[in-house]
N, C-alpha and C positions, 0 to 999 in steps of 0.2 A: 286408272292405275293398273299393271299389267299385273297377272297374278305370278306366287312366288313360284316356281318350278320345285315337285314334291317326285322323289323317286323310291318305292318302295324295292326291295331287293327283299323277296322272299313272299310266296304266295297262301302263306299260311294261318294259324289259328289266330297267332302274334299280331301280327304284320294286318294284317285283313281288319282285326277288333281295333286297332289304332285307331284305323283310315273309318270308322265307322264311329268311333268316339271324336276323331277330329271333324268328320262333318255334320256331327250335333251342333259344336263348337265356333265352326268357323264355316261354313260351306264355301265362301267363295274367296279363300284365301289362297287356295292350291290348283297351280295344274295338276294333275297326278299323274305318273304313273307307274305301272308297278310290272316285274319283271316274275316272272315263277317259271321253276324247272320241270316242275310236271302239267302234262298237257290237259291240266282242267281248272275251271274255277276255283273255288275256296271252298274245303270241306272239311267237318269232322271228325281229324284223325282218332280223337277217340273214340268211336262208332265202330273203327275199320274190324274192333273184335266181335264184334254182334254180326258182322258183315261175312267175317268168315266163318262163323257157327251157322248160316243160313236164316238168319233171325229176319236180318234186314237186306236189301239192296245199295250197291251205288248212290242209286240215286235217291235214298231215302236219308243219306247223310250229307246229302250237298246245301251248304249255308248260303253261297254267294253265287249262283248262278251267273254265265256271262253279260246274260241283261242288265244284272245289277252294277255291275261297271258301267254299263252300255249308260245305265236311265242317270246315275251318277257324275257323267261326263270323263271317268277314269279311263285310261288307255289299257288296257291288261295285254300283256304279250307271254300267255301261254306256252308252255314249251321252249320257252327260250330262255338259256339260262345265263348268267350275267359269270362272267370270267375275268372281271379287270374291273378295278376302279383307282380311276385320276384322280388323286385330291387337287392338283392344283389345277389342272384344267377343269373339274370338279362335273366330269364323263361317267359313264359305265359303258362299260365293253361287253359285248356277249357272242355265245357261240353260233348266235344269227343272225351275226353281222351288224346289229342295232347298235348304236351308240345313243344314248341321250344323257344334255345337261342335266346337272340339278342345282337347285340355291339350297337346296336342303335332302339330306339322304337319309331314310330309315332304313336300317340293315336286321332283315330278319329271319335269317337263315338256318334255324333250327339247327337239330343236331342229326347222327346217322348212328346206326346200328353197329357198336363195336365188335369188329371183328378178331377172334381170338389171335395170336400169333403161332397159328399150328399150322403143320402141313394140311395141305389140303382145303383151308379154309373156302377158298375159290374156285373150290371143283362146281359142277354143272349139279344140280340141287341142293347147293348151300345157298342159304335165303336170310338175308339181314332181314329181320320185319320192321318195315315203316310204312308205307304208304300202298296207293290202293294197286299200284304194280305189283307190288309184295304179297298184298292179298290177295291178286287176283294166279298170280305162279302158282299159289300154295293150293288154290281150290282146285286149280287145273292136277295140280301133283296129286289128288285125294282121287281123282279117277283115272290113274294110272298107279300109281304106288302103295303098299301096303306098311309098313313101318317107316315112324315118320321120330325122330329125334330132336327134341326142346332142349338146344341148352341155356341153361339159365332158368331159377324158380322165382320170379320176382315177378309182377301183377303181369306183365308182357309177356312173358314164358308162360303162365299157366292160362291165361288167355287162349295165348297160341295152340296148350294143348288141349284146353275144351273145343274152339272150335276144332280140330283136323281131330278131335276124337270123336266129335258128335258127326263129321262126316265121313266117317266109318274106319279110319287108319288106326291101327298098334303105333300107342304114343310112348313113349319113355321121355321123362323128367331128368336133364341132367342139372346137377346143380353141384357149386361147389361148398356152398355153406352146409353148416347141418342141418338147417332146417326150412322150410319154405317161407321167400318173403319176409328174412332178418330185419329185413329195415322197416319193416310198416307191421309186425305182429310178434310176439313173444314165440315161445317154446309152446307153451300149451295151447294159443290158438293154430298156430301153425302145426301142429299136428294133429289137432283134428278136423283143420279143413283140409290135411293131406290125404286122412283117412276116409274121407267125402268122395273125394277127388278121385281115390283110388277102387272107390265102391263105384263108379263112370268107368272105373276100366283103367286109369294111367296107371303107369309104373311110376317110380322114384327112383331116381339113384343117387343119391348124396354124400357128399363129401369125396366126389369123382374132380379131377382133374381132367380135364381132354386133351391128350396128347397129341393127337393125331384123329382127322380125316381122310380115311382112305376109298380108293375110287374102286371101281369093279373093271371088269374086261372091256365095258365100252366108255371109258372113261367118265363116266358117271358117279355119286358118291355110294358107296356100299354099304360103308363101317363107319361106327367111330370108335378110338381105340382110347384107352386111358392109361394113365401113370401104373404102371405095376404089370402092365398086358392084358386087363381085360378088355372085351371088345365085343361090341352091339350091332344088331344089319341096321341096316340106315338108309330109304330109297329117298329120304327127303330131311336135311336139316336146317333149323330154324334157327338162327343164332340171335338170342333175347337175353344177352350178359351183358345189358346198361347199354348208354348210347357217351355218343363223345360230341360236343358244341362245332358245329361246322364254321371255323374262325381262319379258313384261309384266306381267301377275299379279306378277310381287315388285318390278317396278318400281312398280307403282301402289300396293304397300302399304306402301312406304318401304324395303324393303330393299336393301341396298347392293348397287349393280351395277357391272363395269365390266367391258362384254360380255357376260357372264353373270353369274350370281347370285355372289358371291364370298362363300366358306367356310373355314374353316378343317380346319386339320387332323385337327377330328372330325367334317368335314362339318358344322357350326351354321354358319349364316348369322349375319347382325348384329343378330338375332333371339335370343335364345337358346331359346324355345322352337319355334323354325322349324328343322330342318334342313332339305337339300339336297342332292340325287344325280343322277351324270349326263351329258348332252351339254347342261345347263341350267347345270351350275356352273363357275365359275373359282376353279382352289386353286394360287394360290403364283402365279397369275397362265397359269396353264395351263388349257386347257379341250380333255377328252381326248373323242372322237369312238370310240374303238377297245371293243368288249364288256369285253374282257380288265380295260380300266382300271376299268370300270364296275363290273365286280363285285367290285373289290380296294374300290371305294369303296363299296360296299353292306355291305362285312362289318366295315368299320370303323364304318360308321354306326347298323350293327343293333345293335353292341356298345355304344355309348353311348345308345342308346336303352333297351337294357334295362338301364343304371344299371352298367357297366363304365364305368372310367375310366382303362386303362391304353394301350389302342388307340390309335394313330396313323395317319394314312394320309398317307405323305410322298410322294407322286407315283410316276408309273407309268411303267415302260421299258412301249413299246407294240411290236408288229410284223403285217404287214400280211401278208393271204393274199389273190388274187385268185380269185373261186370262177365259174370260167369250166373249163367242162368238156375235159380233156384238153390244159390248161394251168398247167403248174405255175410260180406265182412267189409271193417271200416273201421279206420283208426287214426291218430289225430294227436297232434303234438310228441310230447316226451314219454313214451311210455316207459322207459326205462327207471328203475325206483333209483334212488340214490338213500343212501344210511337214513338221511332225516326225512324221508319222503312217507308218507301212508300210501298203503296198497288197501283197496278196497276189492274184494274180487269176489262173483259168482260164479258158480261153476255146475250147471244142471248137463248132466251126461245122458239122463232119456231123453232132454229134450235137445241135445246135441247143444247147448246156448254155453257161453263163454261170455263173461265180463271183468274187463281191468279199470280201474280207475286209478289213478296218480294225484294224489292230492302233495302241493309245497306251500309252504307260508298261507295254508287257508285257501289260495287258490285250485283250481283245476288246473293240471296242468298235460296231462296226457290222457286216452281214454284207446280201448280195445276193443272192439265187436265181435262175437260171431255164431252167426246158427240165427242172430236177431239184430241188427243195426237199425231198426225203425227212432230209434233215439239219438243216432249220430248225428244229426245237426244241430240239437241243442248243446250235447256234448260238447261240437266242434265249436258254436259257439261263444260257451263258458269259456273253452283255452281261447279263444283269439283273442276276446275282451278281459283275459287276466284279472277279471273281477272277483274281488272275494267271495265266497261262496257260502260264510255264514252259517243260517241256521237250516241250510240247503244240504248239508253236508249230511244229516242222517239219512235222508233220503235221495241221495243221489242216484244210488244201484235202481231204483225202482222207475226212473222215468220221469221226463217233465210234468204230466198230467199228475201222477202220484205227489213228488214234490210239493204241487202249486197248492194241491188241495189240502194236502196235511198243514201246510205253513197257514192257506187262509184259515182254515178250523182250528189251529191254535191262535190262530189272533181276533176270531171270534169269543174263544173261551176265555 
């Protein structure tokens, strides 16, 4: 029996963990292959920040090495980026001339680095940060250039400024919220990992608008300028203000978008011989950005790929780690209190430590870290398991070991 023809589009974290859970699954159900715009194997875009603080190498974030296609029987076509797909001819087009059938397409095309809608956004050291190209501009800009501008303060921005500030550049923080990292830490964690952050050297500047990127005499970026005229030198800017779902390709080929590629609960699109995985898809109307979600949606999809049909993937509790050296924070679920919610909260200032907890209907339901997260997995998960929480709850602040041990000496006594 001939095998089915399997085309991946997209050579990434997604797209890569599918093709690695389907051949748990099924090994010799698929021809495979798989098409990627950048010219290398399968790597750990989360690494790429430890990669530009000098931490790690390249090559010390490579997951999928070309052998691994090779020993796998997968065709990988590196560098070659797919520009067209046929549904009714049921083809892929690309900018290297390849065309190949599929009986079956996985589209997993991640997302790109939102570019502001200012002048200047596309001058000559304006740098979207995604991938190891991105990284690799930026270290080159660190021995040549001396002020270097982050906009955006969200875990990709401050990334971005630990490493180019640990390899020797004047960083400035542009951000437009008030405070670092709204969406994954409160007001008072996020001001004292700003205050961390700022004892390293960075600047802040919050609640800035960018108006404008302005270039210098040899057309290079200079400045950046904001709402009201003030204005910062700038030999190198890193634009880390969110990313957007890369949905043209399934926009052009009629599949249903709204923001991103929108799937169901087995990962199919509105295709049914198309699925989709990723920071490309919207499922339930959510589109998860986090590894964790990614590979929950990789194992549900691999599973109906090889002809399982009892998998579901009903959305994903997410939580964030900040991978900034000698910084520990992490946080997870709803931290936000609502009227009937309990806040539990520590707050030790000599020892820099910050803790939130969110307690609903008995549950855990949000949790804060910082200055200490050695307890954020259990933390994280109490919320995903929505498990009452009981006689856990006078001891939650203190730790799962503390916890376990107090509840068994009370049911010894």
């Amino acid at each position: 029996m001939a095998k089915e023809r399997l085309v991946l589009i997209g050579n990434g974290m997604a797209g890569v963990r599918t093709l690695e859970e389907l051949l748990k699954l099924a090994p010799e159900r698929y021809e495979i292959t798989v098409f990627g715009a950048e010219p290398h194997g399968n790597y750990n875009r989360v690494l790429l920040s430890p990669v530009l603080a000098g931490e790690m190498e390249v090559a010390d974030i490579v997951l999928n090495p070309p052998a691994w296609y090779a020993e796998h029987g997968i065709v990988l076509h590196a560098g070659c980026e797919v520009t067209r797909i046929d549904r009714q001819a049921r083809t892929v087009h690309t900018d290297c001339g390849k065309v190949a059938v599929y009986d079956r397409l996985l589209i997993a095309t991640g997302s790109s680095p939102f570019r502001p809608p200012v002048p200047g956004n596309d001058l000559p050291g304006v740098i979207g940060y995604r991938d190891i190209a991105d990284t690799e501009a930026m270290i080159a800009a660190t021995q040549r250039n001396r002020h270097a501008v982050v906009i955006g303060g969200g875990v990709l921005g401050l990334e971005a400024a630990n490493g180019l500030a640990r390899r020797g550049m004047q960083v400035s923080v542009v951000h437009l919220g008030q405070w670092i990292m709204e969406r994954q830490l409160d007001r008072q964690a996020a001001e004292m990992l700003q205050a961390t952050l700022e004892a390293k050297g960075m600047r802040f500047l919050l609640g800035r608008q960018t108006a404008a990127i302005r270039p210098g005499a040899d057309g290079r970026v200079a400045a950046v300028a904001f709402a009201g005229g003030e204005e910062i030198p700038a030999d190198l800017v890193v634009l880390a203000a969110g990313v957007r779902p890369n949905i043209a390709l399934a926009e052009a080929a009629g599949l249903e978008c709204q923001r991103a590629i929108v799937v169901d609960d087995t990962l199919t699109t509105s295709d049914p011989s198309v699925s989709a995985v990723g920071e490309c898809v919207s499922h339930r109307g959510t589109v998860y950005g986090l590894v964790a979600a990614l590979f929950e949606q990789a194992q549900v999809c691999a599973a109906h790929l090889a002809g399982a049909s009892g998998a579901a993937y009903r959305g994903s509790v997410t939580s964030t780690k900040l991978k900034v050296t000698g910084i520990d924070v992490f946080s997870a679920g709803d931290f936000s209190a609502g009227p009937d919610d309990e806040t539990i909260v520590l707050v030790d200032r000599p020892a820099n430590q910050y803790k939130k907890l969110i307690v609903r209907d008995g549950r855990l339901r949000g949790a804060v870290l910082y200055g200490d997260a050695a307890e954020g997995g259990w933390y994280f998960g109490l919320v995903r398991s929505a498990a009452e929480i009981g006689p856990l709850r006078d001891h939650l602040l203190f730790g799962q070991a503390h916890a376990e041990s107090q509840l068994a000496a009370g049911g010894q006594g």
